[in-house]
C-alpha positions in Angstrom: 0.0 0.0 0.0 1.2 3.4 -0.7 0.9 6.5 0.4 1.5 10.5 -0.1 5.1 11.7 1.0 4.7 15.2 2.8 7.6 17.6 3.9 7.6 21.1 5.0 10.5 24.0 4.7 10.7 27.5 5.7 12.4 29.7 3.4 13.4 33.1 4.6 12.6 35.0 1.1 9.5 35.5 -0.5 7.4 33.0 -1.8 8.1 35.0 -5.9 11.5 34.4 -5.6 11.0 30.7 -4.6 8.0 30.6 -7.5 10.9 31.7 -9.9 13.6 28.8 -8.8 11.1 26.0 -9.5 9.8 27.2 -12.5 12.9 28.4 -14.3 14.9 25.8 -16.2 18.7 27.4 -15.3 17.5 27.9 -11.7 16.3 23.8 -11.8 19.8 22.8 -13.6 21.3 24.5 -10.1 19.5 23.4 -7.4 18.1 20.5 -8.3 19.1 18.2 -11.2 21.8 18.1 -13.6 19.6 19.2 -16.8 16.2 20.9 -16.8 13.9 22.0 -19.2 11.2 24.4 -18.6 8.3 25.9 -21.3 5.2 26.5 -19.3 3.1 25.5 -19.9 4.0 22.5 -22.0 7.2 21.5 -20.8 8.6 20.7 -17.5 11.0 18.4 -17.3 14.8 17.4 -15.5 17.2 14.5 -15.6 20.7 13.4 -15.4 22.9 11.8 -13.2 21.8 13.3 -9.7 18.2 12.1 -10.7 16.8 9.1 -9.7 16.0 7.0 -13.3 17.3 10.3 -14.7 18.9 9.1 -17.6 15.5 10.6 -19.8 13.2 13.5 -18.6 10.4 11.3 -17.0 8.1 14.4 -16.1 4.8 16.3 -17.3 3.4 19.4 -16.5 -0.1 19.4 -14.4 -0.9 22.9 -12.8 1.3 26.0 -12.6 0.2 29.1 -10.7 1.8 31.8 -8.8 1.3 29.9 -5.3 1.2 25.9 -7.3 3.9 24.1 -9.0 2.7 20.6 -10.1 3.9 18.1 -12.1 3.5 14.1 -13.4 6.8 12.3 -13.0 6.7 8.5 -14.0 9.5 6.7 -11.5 9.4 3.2 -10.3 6.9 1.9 -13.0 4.3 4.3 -11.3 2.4 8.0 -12.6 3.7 9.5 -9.3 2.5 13.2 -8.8 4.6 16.0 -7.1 3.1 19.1 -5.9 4.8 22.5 -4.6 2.6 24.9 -2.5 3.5 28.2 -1.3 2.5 29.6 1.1 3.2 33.5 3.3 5.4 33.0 6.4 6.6 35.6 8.5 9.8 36.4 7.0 9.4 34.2 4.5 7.8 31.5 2.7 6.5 27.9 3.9 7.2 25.3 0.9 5.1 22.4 1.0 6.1 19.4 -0.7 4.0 16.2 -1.4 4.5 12.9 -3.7 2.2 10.5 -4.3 3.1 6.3 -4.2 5.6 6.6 -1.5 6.0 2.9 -0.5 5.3 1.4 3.0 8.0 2.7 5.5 9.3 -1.1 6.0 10.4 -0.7 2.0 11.6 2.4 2.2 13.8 1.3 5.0 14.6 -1.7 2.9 16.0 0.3 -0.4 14.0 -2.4 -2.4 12.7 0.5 -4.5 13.5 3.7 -6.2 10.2 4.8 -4.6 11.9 4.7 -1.1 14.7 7.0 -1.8 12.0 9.9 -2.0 12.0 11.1 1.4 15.6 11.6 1.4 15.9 13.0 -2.4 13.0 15.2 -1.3 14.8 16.4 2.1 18.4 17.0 0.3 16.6 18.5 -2.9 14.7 21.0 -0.3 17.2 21.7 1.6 19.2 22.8 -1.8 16.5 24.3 -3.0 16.6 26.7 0.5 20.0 27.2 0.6 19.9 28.3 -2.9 17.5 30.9 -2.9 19.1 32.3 0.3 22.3 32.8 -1.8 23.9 29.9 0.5 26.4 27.5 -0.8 24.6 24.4 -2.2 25.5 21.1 -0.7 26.7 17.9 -3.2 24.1 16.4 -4.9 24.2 12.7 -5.3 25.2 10.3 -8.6 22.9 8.3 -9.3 25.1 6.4 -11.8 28.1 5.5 -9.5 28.7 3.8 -6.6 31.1 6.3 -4.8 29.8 8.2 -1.9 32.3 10.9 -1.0 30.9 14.7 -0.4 33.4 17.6 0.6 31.6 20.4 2.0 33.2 23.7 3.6 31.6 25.0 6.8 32.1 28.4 7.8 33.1 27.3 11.6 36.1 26.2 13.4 37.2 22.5 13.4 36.1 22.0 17.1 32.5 23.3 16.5 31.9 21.0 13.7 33.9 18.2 16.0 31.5 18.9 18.8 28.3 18.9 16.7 28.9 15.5 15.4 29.6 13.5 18.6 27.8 15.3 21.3 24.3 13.5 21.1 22.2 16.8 22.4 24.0 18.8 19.6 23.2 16.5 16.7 19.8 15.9 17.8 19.4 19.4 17.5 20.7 19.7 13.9 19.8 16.0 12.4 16.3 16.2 13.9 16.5 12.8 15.0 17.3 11.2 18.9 20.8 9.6 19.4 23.1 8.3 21.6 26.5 8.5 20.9 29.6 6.9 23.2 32.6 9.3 21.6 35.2 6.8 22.1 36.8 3.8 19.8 34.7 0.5 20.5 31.8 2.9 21.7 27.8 2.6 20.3 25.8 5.3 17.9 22.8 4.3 18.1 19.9 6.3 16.1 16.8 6.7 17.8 18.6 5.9 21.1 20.2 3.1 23.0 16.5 2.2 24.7 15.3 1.7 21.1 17.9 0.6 18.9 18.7 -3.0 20.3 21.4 -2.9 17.6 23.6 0.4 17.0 26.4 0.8 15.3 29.8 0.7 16.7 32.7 3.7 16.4 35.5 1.7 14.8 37.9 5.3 14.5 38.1 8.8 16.8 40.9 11.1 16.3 39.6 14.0 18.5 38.7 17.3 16.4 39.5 15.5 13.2 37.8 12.2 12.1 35.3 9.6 13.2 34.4 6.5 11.7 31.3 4.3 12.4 30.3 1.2 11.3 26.8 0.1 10.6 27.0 -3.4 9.9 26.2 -3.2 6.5 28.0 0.0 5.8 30.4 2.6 7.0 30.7 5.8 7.6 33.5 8.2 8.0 33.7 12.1 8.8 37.2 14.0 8.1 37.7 17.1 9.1 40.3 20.1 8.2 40.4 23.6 9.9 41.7 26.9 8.7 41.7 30.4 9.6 37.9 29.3 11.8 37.1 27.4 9.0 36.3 24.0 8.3 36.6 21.5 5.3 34.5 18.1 6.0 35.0 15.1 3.9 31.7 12.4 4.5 32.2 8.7 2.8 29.9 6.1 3.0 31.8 2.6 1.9 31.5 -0.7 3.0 28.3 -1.7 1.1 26.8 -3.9 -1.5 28.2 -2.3 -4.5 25.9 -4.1 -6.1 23.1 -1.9 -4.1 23.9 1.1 -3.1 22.4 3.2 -0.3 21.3 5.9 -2.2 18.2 6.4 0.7 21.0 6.6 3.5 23.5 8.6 1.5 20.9 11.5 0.8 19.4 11.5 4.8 23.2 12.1 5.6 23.4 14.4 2.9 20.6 16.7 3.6 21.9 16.1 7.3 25.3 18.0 6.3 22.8 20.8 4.9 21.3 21.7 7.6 24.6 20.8 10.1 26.1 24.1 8.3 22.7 26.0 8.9 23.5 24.7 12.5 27.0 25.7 12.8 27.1 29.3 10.7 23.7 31.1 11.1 23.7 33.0 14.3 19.7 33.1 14.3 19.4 29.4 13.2 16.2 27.5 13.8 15.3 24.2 11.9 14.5 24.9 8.4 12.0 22.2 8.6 8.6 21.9 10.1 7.2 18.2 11.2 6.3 15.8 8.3 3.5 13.8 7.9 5.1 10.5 7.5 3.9 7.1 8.1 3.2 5.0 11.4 6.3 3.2 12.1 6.4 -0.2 12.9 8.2 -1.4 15.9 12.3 -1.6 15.7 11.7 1.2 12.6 13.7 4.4 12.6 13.4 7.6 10.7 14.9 11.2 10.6 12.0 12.8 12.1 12.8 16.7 11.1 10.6 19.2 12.8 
C-alpha cells in the first residue's frame, strides 16, 4: 500500500522568488538536477545523473500558478505526482512538498525500490533548494550512476565546533532532527533513535579527537574528516563498506541533507530548523526515521 510523501520548509525570502527557482529551467539545472527544461506551460522536465531513473526527462506538467507548481513524474513503474505549495510566512515563505506512491516505511527502510529513496531526495533536494534561494552554498548532490559516496563540504566554523556537533548527542539531535546516543570513544555505540530503542547500534570503529570519526553500521560505513583553517572547516563524509551491487542511495541522501542543515547549525547565528514536522507514516516497531521538525 502506498501512500503521499509530505515535507515542509521554511524559506526566509518571499514566496516569488521561490516561484521563480522551480519554475525556471537554469534555476532547476542548479539546485536541483543536472539538466532541466522548462516551457510552461508545456514543458517541464529534469534529468541526469543526480536524478533518480534520470537518464530521460520522465516528467509532465499538471498545474502551474503563482502559489502551485505541479507536475506528473513517472518513477518506479508508477504516474507518481509532485506538488509545490507556497505559502506567506513571516519572513518568509513555507514550501510544502508532497508525492504521491511513497511505499510502505518497511520498504523504504529496505531500499527495495526507487520509490523509497524519496524522502531523502525530497529532504536534500529541499534543503538545496533553501539554501539556494538564500544565496547559500549548495551542498553535493548525489550520482545516481556511480557507486562512490564521497561529499566535501566547507563549513564556515572552526574545526572544534563542527567536531563537537557531530559527537555530542544533544548537539546533533538538535541539527539532524533525529534522537541519538552516541559513546565518543573507539569501540563505543551510535545508536539512532537511542540506545532504549535501537537494540542494535552501530559501533565507532575510529576517533581522532577534532579530526575524524568513523562508524560502522553493519552493512555499511561511515567516516567524517575534518580540516580547519583560519575558523574554518573542510569536512570530507564517505559512505563505503556496502553492497556495491546496491547502493544506499536512501541513507546517503538523509546524511546528505543532514550536512545541509549541520552548516545551517554551525554558521547562522539566528538558526532554527528549516523544517517543520512531516507527515510521515506509522512506524512499525524496531523502525527508525529522521523525524525533522
Amino acid at each position: 500500500m502506498s501512500e503521499t510523501l509530505t515535507l515542509r520548509v521554511r524559506a526566509r525570502v518571499p514566496a516569488e522568488r521561490v516561484h521563480r527557482a522551480l519554475t525556471d529551467g537554469a534555476e532547476l539545472a542548479t539546485w536541483l538536477a543536472e539538466r532541466a527544461e522548462v516551457d510552461l506551460p508545456d514543458r517541464y522536465q529534469f534529468w541526469g545523473r543526480h536524478t533518480p531513473e534520470g537518464d530521460r526527462p520522465r516528467q509532465r506538467p499538471l498545474r502551474v500558478d503563482d502559489r502551485a507548481v505541479s507536475f506528473g513524474w513517472h518513477l518506479g513503474g508508477e504516474d507518481t505526482t509532485v506538488e509545490f505549495l507556497l505559502a506567506d510566512e513571516e519572513g518568509g515563505t513555507l514550501v510544502t512538498l508532497t508525492q504521491s506512491h511513497f511505499p510502505s516505511w518497511r520498504t523504504a527502510i529496505a531500499e527495495t525500490s526507487v520509490l523509497g529513496y524519496l524522502y531523502t531526495y525530497w529532504c536534500l533536494a529541499l534543503a538545496n533548494l533553501v539554501d539556494h534561494v538564500e544565496g547559500r552554498p549548495l551542498t553535493p548532490k548525489p550520482d545516481f550512476t556511480s557507486g562512490r559516496m564521497r561529499a566535501v563540504v566547507d563549513v564556515a566554523a572552526p574545526v572544534d565546533e563542527v567536531y563537537d556537533a557531530l559527537v555530542d548527542p544533544v548537539k546533533f539531535e538538535r541539527w539532524f532532527g533525529a534522537k541519538v546516543d552516541i559513546e565518543p570513544e573507539v569501540g563505543g555505540r551510535f545508536a539512532m533513535g537511542g540506545f532504549e530503542h535501537n537494540p542494535e547500534p552501530a559501533t565507532i570503529v575510529d576517533l581522532r579527537p577534532g579530526r575524524a570519526m568513523t562508524v560502522d553500521w553493519g552493512d555499511s560505513v561511515s567516516t567524517w574528516e575534518l580540516e580547519g583553517s583560519g575558523g574554518r572547516t573542510r569536512m570530507t563524509f564517505t559512505q563505503s563498506g556496502f553492497d556495491e551491487g546496491r547502493p544506499p542511495f536512501g541513507a546517503w541522501l538523509g546524511w546528505l541533507a543532514g550536512v545541509a542543515e549541520l552548516r545551517r547549525f554551525l554558521e547562522l547565528p539566528d538558526w532554527r530548523p528549516m523544517w517543520l514536522t512531516p507527515e510521515v507514516p506509522e512506524l512499525p516497531d524496531g523502525i527508525l526515521t529522521d523525524q525533522r521538525g
